[in-house]
MDTraj code that builds the backbone (N, CA, C; nanometers):
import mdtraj as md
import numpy as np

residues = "UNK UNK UNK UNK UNK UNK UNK UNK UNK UNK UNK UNK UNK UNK UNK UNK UNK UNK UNK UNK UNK UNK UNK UNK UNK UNK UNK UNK UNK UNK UNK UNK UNK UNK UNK UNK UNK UNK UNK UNK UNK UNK UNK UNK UNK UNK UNK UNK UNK UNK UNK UNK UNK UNK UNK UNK UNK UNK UNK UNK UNK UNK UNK UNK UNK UNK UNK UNK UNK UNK UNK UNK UNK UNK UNK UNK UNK UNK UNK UNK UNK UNK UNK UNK UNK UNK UNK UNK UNK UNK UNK UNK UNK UNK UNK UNK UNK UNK UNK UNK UNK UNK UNK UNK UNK UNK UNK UNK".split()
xyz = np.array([
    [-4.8582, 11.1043, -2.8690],
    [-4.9061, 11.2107, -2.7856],
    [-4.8667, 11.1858, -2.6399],
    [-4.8627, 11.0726, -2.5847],
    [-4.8492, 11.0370, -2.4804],
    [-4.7000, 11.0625, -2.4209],
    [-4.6413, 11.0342, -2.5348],
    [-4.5152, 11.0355, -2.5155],
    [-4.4361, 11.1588, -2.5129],
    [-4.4792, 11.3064, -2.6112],
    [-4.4743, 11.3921, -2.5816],
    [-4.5050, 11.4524, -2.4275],
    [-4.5791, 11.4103, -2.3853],
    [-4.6521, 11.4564, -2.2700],
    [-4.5286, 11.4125, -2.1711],
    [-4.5160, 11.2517, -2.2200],
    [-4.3842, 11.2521, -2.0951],
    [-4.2522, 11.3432, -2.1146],
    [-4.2294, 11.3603, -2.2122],
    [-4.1132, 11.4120, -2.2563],
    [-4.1353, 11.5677, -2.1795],
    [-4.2015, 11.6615, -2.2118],
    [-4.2499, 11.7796, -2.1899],
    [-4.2511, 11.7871, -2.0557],
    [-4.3885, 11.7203, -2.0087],
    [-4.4406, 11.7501, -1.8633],
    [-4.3549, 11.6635, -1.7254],
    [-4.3866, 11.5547, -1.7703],
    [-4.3473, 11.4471, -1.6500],
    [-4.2214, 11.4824, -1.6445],
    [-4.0929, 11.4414, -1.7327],
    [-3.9479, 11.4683, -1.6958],
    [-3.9453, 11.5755, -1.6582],
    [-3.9843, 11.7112, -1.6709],
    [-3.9175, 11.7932, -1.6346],
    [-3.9631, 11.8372, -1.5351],
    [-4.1028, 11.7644, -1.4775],
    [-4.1489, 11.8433, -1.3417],
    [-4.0825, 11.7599, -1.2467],
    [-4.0753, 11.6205, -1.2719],
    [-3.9372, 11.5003, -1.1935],
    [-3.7951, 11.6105, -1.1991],
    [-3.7444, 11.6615, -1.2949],
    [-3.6120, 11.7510, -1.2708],
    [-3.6321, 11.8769, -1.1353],
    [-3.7475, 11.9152, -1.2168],
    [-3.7853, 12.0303, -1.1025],
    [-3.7245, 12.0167, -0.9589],
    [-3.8280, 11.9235, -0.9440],
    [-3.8907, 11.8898, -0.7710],
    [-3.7227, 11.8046, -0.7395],
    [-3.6407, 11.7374, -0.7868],
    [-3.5330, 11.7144, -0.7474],
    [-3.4107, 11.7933, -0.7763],
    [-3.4430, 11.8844, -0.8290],
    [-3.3429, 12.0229, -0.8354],
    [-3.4452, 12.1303, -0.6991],
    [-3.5202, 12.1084, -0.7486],
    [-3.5500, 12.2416, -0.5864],
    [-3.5609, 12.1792, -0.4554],
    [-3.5627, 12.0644, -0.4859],
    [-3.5737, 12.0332, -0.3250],
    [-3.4697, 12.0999, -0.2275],
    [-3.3219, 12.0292, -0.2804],
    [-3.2148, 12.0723, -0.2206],
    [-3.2018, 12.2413, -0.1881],
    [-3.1821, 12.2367, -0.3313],
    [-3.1976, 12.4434, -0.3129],
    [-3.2708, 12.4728, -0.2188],
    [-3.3756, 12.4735, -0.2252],
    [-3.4956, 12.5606, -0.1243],
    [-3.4637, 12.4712, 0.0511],
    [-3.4080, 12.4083, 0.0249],
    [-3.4192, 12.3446, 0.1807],
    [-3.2688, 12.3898, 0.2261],
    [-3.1286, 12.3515, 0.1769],
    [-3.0631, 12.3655, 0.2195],
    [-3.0002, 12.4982, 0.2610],
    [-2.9556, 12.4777, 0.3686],
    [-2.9137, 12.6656, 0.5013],
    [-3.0140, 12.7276, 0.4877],
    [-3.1546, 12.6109, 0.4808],
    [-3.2567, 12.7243, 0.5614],
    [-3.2831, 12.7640, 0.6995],
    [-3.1932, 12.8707, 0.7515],
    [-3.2481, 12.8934, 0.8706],
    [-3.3105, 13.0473, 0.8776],
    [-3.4143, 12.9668, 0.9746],
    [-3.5160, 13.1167, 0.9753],
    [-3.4935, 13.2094, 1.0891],
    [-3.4859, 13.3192, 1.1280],
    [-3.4823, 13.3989, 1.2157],
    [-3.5914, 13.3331, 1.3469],
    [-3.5298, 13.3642, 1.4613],
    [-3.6261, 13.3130, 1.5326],
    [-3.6546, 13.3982, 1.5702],
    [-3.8129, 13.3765, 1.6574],
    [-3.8992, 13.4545, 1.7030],
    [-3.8257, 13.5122, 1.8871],
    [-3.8885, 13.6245, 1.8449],
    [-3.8239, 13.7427, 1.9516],
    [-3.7049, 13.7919, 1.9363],
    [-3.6353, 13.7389, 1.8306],
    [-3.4933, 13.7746, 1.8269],
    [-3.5055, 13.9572, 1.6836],
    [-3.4283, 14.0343, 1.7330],
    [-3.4292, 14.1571, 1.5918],
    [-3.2956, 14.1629, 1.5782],
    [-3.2254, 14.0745, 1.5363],
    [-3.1006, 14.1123, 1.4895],
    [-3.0925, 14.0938, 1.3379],
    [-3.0308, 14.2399, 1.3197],
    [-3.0275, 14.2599, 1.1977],
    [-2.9634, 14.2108, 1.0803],
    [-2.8265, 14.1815, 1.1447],
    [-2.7611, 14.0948, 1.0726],
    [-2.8278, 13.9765, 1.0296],
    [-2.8348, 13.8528, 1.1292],
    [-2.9068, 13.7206, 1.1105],
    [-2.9947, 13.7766, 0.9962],
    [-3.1034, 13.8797, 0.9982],
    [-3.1802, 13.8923, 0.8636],
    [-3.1498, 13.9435, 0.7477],
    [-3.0384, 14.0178, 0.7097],
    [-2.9515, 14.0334, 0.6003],
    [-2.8989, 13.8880, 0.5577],
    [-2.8470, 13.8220, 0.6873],
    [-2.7647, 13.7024, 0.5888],
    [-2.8754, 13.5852, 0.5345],
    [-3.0147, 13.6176, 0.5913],
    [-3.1199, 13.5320, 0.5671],
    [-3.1242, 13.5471, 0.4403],
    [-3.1821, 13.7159, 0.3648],
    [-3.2011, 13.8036, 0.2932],
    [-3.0932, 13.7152, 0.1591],
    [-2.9943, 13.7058, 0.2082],
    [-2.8710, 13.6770, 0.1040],
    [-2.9105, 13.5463, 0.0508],
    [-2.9226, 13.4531, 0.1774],
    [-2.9570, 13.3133, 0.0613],
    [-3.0658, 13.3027, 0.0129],
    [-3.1556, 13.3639, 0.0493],
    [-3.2716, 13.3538, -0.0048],
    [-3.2505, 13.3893, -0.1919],
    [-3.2397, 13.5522, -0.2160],
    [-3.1827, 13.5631, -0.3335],
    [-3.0538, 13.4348, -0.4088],
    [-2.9588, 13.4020, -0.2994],
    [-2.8659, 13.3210, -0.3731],
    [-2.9762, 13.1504, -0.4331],
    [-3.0567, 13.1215, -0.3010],
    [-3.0858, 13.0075, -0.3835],
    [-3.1918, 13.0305, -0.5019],
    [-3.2784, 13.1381, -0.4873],
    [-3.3610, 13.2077, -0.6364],
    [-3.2957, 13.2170, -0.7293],
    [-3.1591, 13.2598, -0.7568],
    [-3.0643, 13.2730, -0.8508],
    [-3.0497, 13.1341, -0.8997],
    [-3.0372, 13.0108, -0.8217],
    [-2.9982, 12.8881, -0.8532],
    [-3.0967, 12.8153, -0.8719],
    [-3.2444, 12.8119, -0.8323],
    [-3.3175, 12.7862, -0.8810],
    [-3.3627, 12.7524, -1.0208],
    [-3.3645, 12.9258, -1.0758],
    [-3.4345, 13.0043, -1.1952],
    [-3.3254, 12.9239, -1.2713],
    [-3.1648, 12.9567, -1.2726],
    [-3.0750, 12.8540, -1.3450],
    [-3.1281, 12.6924, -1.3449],
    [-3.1187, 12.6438, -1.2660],
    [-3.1907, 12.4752, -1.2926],
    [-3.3334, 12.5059, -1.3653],
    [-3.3667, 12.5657, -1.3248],
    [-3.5263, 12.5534, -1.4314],
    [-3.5297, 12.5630, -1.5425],
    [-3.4187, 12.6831, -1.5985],
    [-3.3548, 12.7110, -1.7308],
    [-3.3120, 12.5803, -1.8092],
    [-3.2220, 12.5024, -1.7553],
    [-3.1340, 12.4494, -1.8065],
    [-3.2286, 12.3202, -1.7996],
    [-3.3326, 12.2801, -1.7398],
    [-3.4207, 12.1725, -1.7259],
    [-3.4885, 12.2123, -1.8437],
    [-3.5706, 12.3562, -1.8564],
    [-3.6319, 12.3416, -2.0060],
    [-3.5753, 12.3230, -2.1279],
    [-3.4361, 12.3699, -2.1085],
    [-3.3775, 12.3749, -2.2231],
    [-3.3374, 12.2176, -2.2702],
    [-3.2989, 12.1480, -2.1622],
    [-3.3051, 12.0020, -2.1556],
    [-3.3449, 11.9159, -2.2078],
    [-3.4776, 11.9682, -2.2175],
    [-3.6120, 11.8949, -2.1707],
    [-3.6575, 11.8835, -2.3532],
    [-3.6287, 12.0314, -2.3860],
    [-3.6991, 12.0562, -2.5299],
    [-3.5654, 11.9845, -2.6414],
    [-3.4539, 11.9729, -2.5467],
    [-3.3362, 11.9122, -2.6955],
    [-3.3545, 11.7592, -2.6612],
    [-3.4248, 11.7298, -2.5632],
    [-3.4243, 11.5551, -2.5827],
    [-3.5276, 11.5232, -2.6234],
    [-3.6411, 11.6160, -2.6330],
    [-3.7708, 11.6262, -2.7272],
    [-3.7199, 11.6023, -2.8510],
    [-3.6988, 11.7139, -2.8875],
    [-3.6230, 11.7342, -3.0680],
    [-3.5285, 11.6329, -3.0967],
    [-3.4303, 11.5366, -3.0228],
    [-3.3592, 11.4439, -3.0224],
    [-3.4720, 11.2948, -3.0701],
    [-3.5315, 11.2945, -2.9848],
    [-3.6627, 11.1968, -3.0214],
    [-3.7276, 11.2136, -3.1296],
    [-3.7659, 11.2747, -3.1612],
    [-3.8838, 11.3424, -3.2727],
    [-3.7676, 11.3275, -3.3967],
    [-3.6697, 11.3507, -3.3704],
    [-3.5715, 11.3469, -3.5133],
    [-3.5137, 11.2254, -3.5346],
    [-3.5239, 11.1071, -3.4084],
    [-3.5106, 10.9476, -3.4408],
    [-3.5844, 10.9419, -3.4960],
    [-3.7096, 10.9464, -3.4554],
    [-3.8704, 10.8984, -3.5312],
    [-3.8684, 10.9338, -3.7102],
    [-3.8368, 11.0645, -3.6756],
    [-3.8431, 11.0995, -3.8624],
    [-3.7429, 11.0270, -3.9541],
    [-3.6174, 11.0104, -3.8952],
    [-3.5104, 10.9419, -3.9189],
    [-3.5276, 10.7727, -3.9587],
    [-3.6016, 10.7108, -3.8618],
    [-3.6144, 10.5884, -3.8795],
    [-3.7489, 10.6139, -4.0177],
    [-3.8071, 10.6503, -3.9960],
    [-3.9223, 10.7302, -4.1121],
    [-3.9132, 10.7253, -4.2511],
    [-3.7893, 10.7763, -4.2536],
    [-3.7131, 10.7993, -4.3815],
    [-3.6130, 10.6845, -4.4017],
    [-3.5951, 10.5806, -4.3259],
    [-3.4979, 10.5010, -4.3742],
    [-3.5825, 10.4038, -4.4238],
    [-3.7322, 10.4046, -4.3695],
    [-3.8497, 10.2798, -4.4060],
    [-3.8619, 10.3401, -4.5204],
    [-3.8997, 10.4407, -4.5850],
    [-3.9234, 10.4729, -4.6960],
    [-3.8211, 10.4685, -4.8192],
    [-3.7306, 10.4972, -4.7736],
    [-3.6046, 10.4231, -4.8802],
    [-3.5294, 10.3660, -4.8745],
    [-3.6142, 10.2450, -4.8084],
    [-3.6211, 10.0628, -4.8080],
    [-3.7090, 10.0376, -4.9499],
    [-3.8230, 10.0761, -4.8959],
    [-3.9182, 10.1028, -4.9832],
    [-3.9029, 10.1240, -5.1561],
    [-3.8435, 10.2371, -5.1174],
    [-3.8500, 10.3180, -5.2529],
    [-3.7149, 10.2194, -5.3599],
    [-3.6134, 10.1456, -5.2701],
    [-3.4999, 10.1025, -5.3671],
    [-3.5266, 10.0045, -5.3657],
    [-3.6513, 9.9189, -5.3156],
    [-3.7182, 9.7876, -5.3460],
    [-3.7598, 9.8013, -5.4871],
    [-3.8468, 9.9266, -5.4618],
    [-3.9575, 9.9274, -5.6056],
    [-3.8325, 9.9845, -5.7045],
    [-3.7444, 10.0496, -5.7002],
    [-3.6561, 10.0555, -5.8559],
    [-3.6119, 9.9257, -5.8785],
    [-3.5524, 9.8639, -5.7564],
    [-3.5015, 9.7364, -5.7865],
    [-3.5890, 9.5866, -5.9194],
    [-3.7386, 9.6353, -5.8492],
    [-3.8337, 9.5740, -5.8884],
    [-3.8608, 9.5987, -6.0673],
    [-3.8284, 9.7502, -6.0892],
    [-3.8480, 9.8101, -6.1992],
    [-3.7384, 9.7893, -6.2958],
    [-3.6025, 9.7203, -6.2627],
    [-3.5117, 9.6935, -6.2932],
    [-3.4979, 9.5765, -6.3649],
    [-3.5947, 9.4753, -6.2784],
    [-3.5421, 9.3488, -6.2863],
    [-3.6938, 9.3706, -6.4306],
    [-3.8109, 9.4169, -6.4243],
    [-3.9039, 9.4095, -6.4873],
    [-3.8688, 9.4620, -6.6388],
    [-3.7917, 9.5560, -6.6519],
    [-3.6796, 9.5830, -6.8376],
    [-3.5989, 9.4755, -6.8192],
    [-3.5673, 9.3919, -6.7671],
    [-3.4930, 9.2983, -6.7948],
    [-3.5830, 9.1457, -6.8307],
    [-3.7078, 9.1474, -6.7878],
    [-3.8203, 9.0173, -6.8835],
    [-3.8030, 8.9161, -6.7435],
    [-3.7497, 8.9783, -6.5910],
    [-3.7701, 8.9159, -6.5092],
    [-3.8536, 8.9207, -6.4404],
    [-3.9461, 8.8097, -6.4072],
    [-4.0877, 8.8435, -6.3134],
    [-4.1104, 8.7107, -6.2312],
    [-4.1604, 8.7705, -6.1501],
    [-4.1332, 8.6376, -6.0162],
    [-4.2654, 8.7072, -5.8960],
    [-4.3545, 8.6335, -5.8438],
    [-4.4233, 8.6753, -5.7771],
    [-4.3290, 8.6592, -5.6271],
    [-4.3145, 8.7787, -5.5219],
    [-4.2873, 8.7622, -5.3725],
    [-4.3591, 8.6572, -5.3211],
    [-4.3387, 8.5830, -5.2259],
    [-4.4342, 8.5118, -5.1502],
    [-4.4495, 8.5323, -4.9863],
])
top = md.Topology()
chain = top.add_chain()
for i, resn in enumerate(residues, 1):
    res = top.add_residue(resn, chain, resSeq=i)
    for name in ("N", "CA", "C"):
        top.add_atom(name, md.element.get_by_symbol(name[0]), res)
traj = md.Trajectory(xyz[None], top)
């Protein structure tokens, strides 16, 4: 559970905050006060949308990330899962093998 939690929450809010930092900070300049030029606030206008655009993409591609290195994990686990179990399972034919054959031997 715990580990889900990192997988899910923690990595990807660590991706977040170091994918938006840059975005949201960089060519931020703000219109200054007393000034009405219109332009300066169109080209404000522009990055603003451009870094929202780039944002929403990193956030995308962080969840999507986020959930295939989930499913990457979760499918070692089952994986190793299934290889303990038929360890297991070709012990006990092995065992059943040697037992039609009048061989018996306690493990120690």
């Amino acid at each position: 559970m715990l580990e889900q939690f990192f997988m899910k929450y923690v990595w990807s809010g660590t991706g977040m905050v170091m994918v938006s930092l840059p975005i949201l900070s960089f060519g931020a300049t703000f219109p200054k006060i007393g000034q009405n030029d219109s332009k300066e606030i169109k080209v404000f206008d522009s990055h603003v949308s451009e870094r929202t655009q780039y944002l929403t993409t990193a956030r995308i591609l962080l969840i999507s990330a986020a959930d295939a290195i989930e499913r990457l994990m979760s499918s070692y686990k089952e994986i190793v899962a299934l290889a303990g179990y038929t360890h297991r399972v070709a012990g006990m034919l092995k065992v059943f093998e040697e037992t039609a054959k009048g061989i018996y031997y306690k493990n120690k």
